[in-house]
C-alpha positions in Angstrom: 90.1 106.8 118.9 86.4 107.7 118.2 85.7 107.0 114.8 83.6 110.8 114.9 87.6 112.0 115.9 88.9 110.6 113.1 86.7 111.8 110.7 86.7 114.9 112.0 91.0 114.3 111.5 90.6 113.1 107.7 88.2 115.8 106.8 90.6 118.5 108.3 93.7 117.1 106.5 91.3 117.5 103.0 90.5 121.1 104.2 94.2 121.3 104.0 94.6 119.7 100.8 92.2 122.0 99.3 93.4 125.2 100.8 97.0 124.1 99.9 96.1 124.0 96.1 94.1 126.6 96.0 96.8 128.9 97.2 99.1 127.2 94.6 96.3 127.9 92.2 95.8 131.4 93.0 99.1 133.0 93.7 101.4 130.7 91.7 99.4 130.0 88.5 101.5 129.6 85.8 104.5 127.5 87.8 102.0 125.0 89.1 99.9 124.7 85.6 103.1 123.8 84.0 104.1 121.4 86.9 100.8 120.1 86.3 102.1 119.5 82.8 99.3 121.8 81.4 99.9 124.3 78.6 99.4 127.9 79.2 99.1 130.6 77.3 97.9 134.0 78.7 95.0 135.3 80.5 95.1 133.4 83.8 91.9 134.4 85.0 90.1 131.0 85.1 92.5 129.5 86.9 93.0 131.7 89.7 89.4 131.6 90.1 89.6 128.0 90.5 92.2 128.6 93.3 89.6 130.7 94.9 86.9 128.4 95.1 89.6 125.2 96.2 90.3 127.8 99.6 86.4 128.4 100.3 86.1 124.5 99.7 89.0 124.1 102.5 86.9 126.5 104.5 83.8 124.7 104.4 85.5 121.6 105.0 87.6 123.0 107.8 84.3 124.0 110.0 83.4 120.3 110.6 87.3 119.6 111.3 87.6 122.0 113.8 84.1 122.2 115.6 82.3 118.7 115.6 78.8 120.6 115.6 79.3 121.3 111.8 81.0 117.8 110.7 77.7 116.1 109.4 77.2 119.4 106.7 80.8 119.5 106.4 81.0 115.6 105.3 78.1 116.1 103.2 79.8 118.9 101.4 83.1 116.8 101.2 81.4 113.6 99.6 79.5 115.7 97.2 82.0 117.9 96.1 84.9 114.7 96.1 82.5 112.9 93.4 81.6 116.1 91.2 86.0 116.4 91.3 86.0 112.4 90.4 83.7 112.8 87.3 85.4 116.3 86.4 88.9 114.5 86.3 88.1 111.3 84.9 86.1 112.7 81.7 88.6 115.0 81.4 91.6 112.5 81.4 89.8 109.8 79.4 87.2 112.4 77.2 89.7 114.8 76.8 93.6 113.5 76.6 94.5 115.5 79.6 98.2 115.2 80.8 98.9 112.2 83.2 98.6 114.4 86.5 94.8 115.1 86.0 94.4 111.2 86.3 96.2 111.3 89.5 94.4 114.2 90.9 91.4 111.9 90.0 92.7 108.8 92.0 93.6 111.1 95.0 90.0 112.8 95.5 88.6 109.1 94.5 90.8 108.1 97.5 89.7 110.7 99.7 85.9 110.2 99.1 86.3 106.7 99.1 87.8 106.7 102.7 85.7 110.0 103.8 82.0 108.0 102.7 83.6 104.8 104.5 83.8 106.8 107.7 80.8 108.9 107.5 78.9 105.6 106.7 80.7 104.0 110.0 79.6 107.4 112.3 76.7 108.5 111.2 74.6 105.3 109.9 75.8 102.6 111.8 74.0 103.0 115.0 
């Protein structure tokens, strides 16, 4: 398979992932904080908003999965965003005490922009 194709595959599967939470986020709030192992009390505006921007994230994403004129911005957007959700997760873990699944949701976007940086590299700057 073209390694353009399978970036184009990963970056839709993170548009997913993205879209996936934020929906949790958004319409689901205060079951998936306390999943998440959070404590919540109240006003559940900040959160919802959160969900909001995770779906236009998946959207942005989603335009280079689905139409290979608009995966170059939509990696870019990906590999930015991924280490700006790293740095977020980690100093919140670590800075912070936050529970256990923060520090996973840190290894899983670490993961993704590891692997989405690895094929961008590979497509875009290896010719």
């Amino acid at each position: 398979m073209d390694r353009r194709r399978v970036l184009q595959l990963f970056i839709g599967l993170a548009a997913l992932h993205s879209i996936t939470l934020g929906i949790l986020n958004w319409l689901f709030t205060v079951n998936w904080i306390g999943i998440m192992g959070i404590p919540f009390s109240g006003f559940a505006f900040w959160p919802r908003q959160s969900g909001a921007f995770l779906i236009s994230l998946g959207m942005a994403y989603g335009l280079g999965a689905v139409s290979l004129r608009y995966i170059q911005a939509s990696t870019l957007v990906m590999i930015f965003s991924k280490s700006v959700a790293v740095l977020f997760l980690f100093s919140e873990f670590f800075l912070r005490s936050a529970p256990l699944a923060i520090l996973f949701a840190g290894l899983g976007d670490l993961g993704m922009l590891i692997v989405v940086t690895a094929l961008a590299w590979s497509v875009f700057l290896s010719k």
